[in-house]
VEXVEXKOL-884897 format. One record per residue (C-alpha): x, y, z. Coordinates in steps of 0.1 Angstrom, whole numbers, padded with zeros to 4 digits, always signed. Each point is the difference from the previous one (the first is absolute). Example, Ala and Ser with C-alpha at 12.3 -4.5 7.8 and 13.67 -1.06 7.14 Angstrom:
2
+0123-0045+0078;+0014+0034-0007;
This chain:
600
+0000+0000+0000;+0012+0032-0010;-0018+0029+0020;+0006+0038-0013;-0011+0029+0020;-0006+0035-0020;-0004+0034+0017;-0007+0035-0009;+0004+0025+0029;+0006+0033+0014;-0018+0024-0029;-0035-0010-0009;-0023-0034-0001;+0023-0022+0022;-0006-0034-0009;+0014-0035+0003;-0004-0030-0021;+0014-0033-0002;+0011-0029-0025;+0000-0034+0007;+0016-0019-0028;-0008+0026-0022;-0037+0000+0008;-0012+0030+0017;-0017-0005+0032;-0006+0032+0014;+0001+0032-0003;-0016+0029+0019;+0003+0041+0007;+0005+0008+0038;-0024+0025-0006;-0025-0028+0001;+0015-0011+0042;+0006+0032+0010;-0032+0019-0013;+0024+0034-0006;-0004+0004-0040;+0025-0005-0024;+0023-0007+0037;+0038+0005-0009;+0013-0016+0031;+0024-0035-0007;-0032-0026-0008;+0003-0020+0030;-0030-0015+0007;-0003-0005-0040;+0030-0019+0005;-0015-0022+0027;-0028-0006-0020;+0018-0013-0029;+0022-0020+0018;-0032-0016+0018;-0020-0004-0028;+0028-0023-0014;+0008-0020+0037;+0034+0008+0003;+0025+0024+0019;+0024+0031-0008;+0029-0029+0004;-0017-0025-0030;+0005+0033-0023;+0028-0006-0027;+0000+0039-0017;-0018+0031+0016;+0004+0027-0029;-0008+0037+0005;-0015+0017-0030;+0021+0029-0006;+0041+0012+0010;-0003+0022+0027;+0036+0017-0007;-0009+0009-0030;-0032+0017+0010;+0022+0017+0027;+0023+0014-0027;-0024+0016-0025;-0013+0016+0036;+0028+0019+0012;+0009+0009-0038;-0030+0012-0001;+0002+0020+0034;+0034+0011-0011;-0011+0011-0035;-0027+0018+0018;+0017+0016+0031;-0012+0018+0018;-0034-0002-0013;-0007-0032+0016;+0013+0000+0034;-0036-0006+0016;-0003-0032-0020;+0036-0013+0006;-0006+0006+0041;-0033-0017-0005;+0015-0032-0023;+0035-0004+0012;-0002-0011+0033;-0027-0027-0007;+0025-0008-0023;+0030-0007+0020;-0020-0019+0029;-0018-0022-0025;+0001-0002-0038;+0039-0004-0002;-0005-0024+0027;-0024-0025-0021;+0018-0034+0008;-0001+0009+0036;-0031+0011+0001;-0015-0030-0020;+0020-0026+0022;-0015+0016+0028;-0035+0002-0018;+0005-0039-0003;+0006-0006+0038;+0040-0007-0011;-0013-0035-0016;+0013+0008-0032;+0039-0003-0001;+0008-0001-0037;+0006+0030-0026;-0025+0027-0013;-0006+0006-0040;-0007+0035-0010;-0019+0008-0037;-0001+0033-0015;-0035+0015+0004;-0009-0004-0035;+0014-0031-0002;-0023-0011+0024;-0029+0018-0017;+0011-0015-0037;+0001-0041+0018;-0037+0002+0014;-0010+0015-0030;+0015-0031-0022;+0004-0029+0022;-0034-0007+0010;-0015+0011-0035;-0012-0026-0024;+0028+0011-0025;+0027-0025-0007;+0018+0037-0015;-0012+0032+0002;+0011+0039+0001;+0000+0014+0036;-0008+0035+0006;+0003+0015+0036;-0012+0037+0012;-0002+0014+0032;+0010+0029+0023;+0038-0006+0008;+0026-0032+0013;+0038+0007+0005;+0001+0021-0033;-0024-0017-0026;-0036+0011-0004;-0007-0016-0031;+0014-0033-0013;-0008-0019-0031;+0016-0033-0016;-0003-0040-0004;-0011-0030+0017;+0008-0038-0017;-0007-0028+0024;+0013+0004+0029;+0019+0031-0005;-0008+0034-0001;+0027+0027-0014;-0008+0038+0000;+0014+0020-0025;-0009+0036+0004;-0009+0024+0030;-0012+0037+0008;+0015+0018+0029;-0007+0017+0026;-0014+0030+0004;-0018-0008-0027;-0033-0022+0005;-0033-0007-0016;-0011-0010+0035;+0013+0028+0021;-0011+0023-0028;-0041-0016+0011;+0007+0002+0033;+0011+0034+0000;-0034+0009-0018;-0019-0022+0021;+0015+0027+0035;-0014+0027-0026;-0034-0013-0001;+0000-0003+0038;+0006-0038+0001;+0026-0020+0024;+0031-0009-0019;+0004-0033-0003;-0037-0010+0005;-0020+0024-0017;+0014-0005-0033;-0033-0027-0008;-0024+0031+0010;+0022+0029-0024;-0009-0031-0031;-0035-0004+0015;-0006+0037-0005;+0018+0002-0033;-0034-0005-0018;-0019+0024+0016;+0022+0026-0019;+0013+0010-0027;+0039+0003-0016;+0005+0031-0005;+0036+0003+0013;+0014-0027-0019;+0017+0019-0018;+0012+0021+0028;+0013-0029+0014;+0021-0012-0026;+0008+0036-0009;+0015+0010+0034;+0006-0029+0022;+0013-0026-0022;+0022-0007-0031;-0017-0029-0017;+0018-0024-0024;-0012-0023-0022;+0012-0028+0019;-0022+0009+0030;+0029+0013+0020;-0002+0032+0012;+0019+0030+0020;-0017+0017+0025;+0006+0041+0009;+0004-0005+0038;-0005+0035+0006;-0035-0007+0001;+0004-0030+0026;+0018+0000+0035;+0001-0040+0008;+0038+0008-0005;+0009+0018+0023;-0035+0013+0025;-0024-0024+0017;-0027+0012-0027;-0002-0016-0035;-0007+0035-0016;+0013+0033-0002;-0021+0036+0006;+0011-0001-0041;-0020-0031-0006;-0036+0015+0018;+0008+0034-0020;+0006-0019-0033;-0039-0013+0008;-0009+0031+0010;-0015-0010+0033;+0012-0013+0035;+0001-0038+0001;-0032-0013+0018;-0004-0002+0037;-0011-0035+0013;-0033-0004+0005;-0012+0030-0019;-0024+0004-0030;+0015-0016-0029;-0007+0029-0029;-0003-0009-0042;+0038+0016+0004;+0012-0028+0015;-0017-0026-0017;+0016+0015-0029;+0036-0003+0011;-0012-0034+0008;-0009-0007-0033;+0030+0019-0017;+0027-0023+0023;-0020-0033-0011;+0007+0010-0037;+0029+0005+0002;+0011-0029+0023;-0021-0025-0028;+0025+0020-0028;+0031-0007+0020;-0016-0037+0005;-0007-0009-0036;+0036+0018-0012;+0015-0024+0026;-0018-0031-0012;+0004+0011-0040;+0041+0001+0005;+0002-0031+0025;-0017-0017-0031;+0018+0012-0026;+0033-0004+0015;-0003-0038+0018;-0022-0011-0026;-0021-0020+0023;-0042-0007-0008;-0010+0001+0040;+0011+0020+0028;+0003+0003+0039;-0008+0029+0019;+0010+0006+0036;+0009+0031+0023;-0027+0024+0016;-0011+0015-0031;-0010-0033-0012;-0031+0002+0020;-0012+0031-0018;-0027-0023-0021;-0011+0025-0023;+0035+0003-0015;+0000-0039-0001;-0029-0001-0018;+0011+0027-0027;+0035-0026+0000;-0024-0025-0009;-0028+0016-0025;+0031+0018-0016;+0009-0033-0015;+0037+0000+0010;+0004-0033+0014;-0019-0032-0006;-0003-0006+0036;+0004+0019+0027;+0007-0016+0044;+0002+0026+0022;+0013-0010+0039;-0031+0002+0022;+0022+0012+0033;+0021+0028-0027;+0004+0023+0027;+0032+0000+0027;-0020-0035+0012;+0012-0021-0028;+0034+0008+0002;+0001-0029+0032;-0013-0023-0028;+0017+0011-0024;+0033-0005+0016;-0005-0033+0014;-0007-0011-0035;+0031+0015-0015;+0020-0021+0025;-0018-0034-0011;+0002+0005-0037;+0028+0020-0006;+0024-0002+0027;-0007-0039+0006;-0004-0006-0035;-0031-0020+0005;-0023-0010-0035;-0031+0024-0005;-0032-0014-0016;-0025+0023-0009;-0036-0006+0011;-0031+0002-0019;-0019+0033+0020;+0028+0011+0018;+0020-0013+0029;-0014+0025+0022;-0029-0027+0015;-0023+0033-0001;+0019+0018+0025;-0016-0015+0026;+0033-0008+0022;-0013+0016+0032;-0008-0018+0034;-0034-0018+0002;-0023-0006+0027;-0014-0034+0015;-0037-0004+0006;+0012-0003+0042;+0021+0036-0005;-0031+0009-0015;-0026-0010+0027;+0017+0012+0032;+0006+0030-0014;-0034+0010-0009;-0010-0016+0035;+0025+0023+0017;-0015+0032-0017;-0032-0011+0010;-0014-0003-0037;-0032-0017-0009;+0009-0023-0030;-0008-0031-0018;+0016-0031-0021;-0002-0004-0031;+0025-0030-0004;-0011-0008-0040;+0020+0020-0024;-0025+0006-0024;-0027+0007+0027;+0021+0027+0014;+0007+0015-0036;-0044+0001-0006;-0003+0016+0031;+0027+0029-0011;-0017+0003-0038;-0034+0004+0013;+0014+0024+0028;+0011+0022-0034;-0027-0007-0019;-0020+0019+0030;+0019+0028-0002;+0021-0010+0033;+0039+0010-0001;+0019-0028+0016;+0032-0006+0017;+0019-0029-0013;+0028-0021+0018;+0013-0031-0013;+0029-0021-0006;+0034+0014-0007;+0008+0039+0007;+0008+0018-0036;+0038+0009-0005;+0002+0031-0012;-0023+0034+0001;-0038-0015-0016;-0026-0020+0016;-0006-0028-0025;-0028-0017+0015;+0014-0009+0038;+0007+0034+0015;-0032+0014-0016;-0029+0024+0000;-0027-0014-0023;-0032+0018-0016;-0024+0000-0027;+0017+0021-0028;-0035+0004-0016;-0010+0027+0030;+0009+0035-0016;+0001+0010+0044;+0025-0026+0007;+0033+0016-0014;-0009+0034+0027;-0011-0026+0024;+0029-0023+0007;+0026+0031-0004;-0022+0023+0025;-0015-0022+0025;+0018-0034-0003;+0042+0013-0010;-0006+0036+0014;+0020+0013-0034;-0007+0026-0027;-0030-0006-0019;+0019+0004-0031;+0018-0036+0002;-0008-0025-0023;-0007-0036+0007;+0014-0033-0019;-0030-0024-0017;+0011-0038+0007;-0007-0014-0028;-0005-0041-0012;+0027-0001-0024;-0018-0017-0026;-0025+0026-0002;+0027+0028+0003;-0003+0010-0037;-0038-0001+0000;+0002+0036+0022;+0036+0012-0002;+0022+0007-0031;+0022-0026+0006;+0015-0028-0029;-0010-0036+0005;+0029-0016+0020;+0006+0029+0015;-0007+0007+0039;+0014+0022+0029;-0001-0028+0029;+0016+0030+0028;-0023+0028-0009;+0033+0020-0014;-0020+0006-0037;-0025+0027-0004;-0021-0002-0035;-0027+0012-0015;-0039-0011+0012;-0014-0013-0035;-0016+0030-0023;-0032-0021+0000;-0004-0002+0042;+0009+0036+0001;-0029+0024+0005;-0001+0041-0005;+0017+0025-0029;+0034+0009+0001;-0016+0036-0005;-0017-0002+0032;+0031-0015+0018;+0019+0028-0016;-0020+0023+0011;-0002-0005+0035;+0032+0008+0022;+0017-0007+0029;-0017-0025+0026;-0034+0006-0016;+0012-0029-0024;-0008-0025+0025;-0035+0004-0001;-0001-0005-0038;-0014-0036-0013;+0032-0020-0014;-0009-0037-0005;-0023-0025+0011;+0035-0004+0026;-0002+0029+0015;+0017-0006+0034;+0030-0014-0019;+0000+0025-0028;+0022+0028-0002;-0013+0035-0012;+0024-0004-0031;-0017-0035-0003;+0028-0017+0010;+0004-0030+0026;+0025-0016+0015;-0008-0035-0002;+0006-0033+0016;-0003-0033-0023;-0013-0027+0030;+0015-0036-0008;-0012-0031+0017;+0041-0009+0000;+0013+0030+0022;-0032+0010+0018;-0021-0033+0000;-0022+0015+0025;-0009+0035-0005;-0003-0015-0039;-0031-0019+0016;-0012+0032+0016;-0004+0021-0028;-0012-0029-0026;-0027+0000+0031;-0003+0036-0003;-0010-0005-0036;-0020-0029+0005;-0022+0024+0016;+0004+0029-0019;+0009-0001-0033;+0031+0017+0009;+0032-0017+0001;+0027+0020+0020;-0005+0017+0032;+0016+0033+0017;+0034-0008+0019;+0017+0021+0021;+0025-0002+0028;-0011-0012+0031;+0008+0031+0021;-0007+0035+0012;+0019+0029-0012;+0034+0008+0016;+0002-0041+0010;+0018-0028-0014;-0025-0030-0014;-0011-0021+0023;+0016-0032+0012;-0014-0020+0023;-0039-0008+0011;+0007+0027+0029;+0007+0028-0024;-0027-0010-0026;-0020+0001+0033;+0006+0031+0011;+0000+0014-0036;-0034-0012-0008;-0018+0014+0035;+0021+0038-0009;-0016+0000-0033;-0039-0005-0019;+0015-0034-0015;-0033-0018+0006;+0015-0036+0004;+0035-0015+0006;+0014-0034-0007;+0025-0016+0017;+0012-0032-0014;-0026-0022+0010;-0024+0020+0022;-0021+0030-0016;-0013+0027+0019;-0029+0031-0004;+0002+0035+0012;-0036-0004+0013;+0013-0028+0020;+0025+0020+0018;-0022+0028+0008;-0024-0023+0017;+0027-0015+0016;+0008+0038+0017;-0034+0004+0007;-0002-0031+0020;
């Protein structure tokens, strides 16, 4: 047995997951255990997890790999803070010391992490690297091009190259300062959204307005090649040197102050919204274009925290670029811990790779899993009034007619999801037929902006009878968004056009509205009976019922919280919310239940 421990740490999405003979076992956030969202701290009860959920201890572990090269990351800082001096002082006093007691320290800090069990040496990836092998390892491509975008690593934020078998080799990188993904984020603090979380809200809203500073954009802020790389002019950014990402010169560009939190979100900002979108989808399909023309290869791999901006996905996709496209379903800092781990197998071990039909990824669903007994005292403990429903498919009626009523339910089951989507375990479920349920679930169920769209979970097989996707094709980890079919859609473009701002919500879209888009758009995920066998039986339920074969998913959580993990936080979840009824494995519960329950 060969066991294989991966990690990502210390920046964003801690995770840890681990390879046992080259299958993956687990993997997990910390976010998920510690309930502090997008938690940076070292993944330790992650790592406890993993090594649990495959029986063994830190001292049966053969590699524990780290998913980028700390040194290196401390190098491009101080030249940076050098380069800058004495602009950013504040930021060096903030970063150094953690720094010195810590992230120089990693094999310390990760023997200690491991309760000293672990005694033999540490492998360190680059950060793309790590990005670019759980992109291509786990995809169903025996080759494939490999394209990886995010904020920063040590120096690369932008990496592109090969992957044959069991190797990967990258050929070309951008550099730091310059970065598609710090270039979002820095848009997403202008818009009044939390860097480094808010960036899925600043794409939400990108609908809403309309692109009128495109051109601006590419005008004044970046130099644009052909090849999708691209200079920025950091005088209008401060992530260099300042604890802000943009400069006074940035809000003046724009002509308005960025956005305070919490504040009315004005057709300006949905605007710059919509302008930043464009142009990231430009710089995504340049990218794509050159990594085709210059490896040469039909299918491609995406990884790296803009990877999870779906709607440039799906113009990758409908642009006709590649034949196929896999895109990691953890792309953010979270994959790296898998990422690495399967470097060290395939590439450092120089063990055989075999593609697999789907994808190796068994549907993301490498998180822990709860046992009926967890299950039961739990719900006992809280005092919860529930019932069993022991018969899978009994269980899955009594959710589908739940929906059918109108009733939003809370839904959790089998394996946690690895990455940042619900795909039918961690999930909030509805009828996406009610044209109230999109303002519902984000007002009085997630506690959100009203604005945020919703995913449609869709049978796969009936994908391309609603959605304008190929047959064959599918987006299994809800990282595609696509257009609703023109003959589901409902209302003028006229109207739509006329309308601005917010006000578009109200405007019929499709006979989907909870899961359409106010550009009729969705972003969809194909249900499979192979990855999700059981939330596949809910919604072919669901359209047993109705007609309708997909349903509305979304996280299980509240705003500001991780997704849930256990039956005591989809407990505590459900009775904070107006999610009607909750499953938990085996036992389902009512809201009405639990109010009679206080009452008593």
């Amino acid at each position: 047995m060969t066991a294989i421990l991966g990690i990502s740490a210390f920046y964003h999405d801690s995770a840890a997951a681990l390879l046992v003979d080259g299958e993956v076992v687990a993997a997990a956030q910390e976010e998920r255990f510690s309930r502090i969202r997008h938690d940076p701290s070292f993944p330790g009860q992650a790592v406890a997890y993993c090594l649990s959920e495959a029986g063994i201890g830190a001292e049966e572990l053969d590699h524990v790999g780290f998913y980028d090269k700390p040194f290196l990351k401390f190098e491009r800082l101080l030249e940076t803070y050098v380069a800058t001096a004495p602009l950013g002082i504040r930021s060096f006093f903030k970063s150094i010391p953690l720094w010195l007691q810590k992230k120089l320290h990693l094999p310390r800090e990760m023997r200690r992490a491991l309760g000293g069990r672990y005694r033999k040496r540490f492998v360190f990836a680059e950060h793309h690297e790590s990005h670019a092998a759980s992109a291509f390892f786990p995809s169903p491509f025996e080759e494939a091009a490999i394209l990886t975008l995010d904020g920063v690593g040590e120096w690369a934020t932008a990496s592109f190259g090969t992957g044959r078998g069991n190797r990967i080799a990258l050929s070309h990188e951008l550099h730091f300062p310059h970065s598609l993904g710090l270039l979002y984020s820095a848009f997403t603090q202008y818009c009044g959204f939390k860097v480094n979380s808010g960036e899925y809200k600043l794409m939400g809203l990108a609908p809403y307005g309309e692109a009128r500073f495109r051109e601006l954009i590419l005008e004044q802020l970046l130099d644009l090649k052909a090849d999708g790389s691209f200079r920025m002019d950091m005088s209008y950014f401060d992530y260099t040197a300042g604890l802000s990402m943009i400069s006074k010169k940035f809000e003046r560009l724009f002509g308005q102050e960025r956005r305070k939190p919490e504040s009315e979100i004005t057709e300006h900002f949905m605007d710059v919204a919509a302008s930043v979108q464009a142009v990231t989808e430009e710089i995504m399909l340049r990218c794509a274009r050159h990594v085709r023309e210059v490896t040469g290869m039909r299918d491609l791999c995406l990884a790296g925290g803009v990877a999870l901006n779906c709607v440039g996905n799906g113009r990758i996709l409908r642009e006709g670029i590649f034949d196929n496209l896999w895109i990691q379903p953890a792309s953010n800092d979270a994959g790296g811990a898998l990422g690495v781990a399967q470097l060290i197998w395939y590439q450092l071990l120089d063990r055989p790779r075999a593609a697999r039909p789907g994808d190796g990824q068994s549907g993301s669903l490498l998180g822990p899993r709860f046992d009926s007994a967890q299950c039961r005292e739990t719900l006992e403990a809280v005092g919860a009034r529930f019932r069993r429903l022991a018969d899978e498919g009994a269980r899955a009626r009594w959710i589908a007619e739940r929906l059918a009523a109108g009733e939003v339910v809370g839904l959790m089951q089998g394996r946690m999801e690895f990455g940042p989507r619900a795909l039918g375990c961690r999930s909030i479920l509805g009828d996406p037929r009610g044209a109230k349920m999109q303002r519902l679930i984000n007002q009085k169920i997630k506690f959100r902006e009203s604005f945020r769209p919703f995913a449609p979970s869709v049978l796969r097989d009936r994908a391309t009878e609603w959605f304008e996707f190929e047959p064959g094709e599918e987006s299994p980890y809800m990282l595609l968004v696509t257009k609703v079919r023109e003959g589901r859609r409902k209302g003028s473009g006229e109207e739509s056009d006329a309308v601005r701002g917010l006000g578009r919500l109200d405007l019929p879209r499709s006979e989907i509205p909870a899961v359409t888009h106010v550009d009729g758009s969705a972003r969809v995920q194909t249900v499979d009976p192979a990855r999700h066998a059981f939330f596949h039986a809910v919604v072919a339920e669901f359209e047993a019922l109705t007609g309708c074969p997909m349903v509305v998913n979304t996280s299980f959580n509240v705003r500001g919280e991780p997704i849930v993990c256990g039956p005591e936080d989809a407990y505590r979840c459900f009775m904070a919310t107006e999610v009607d009824a909750l499953v938990v494995e085996e036992f389902v519960l009512t809201k009405s239940e639990q109010k009679e329950a206080g009452d008593d």
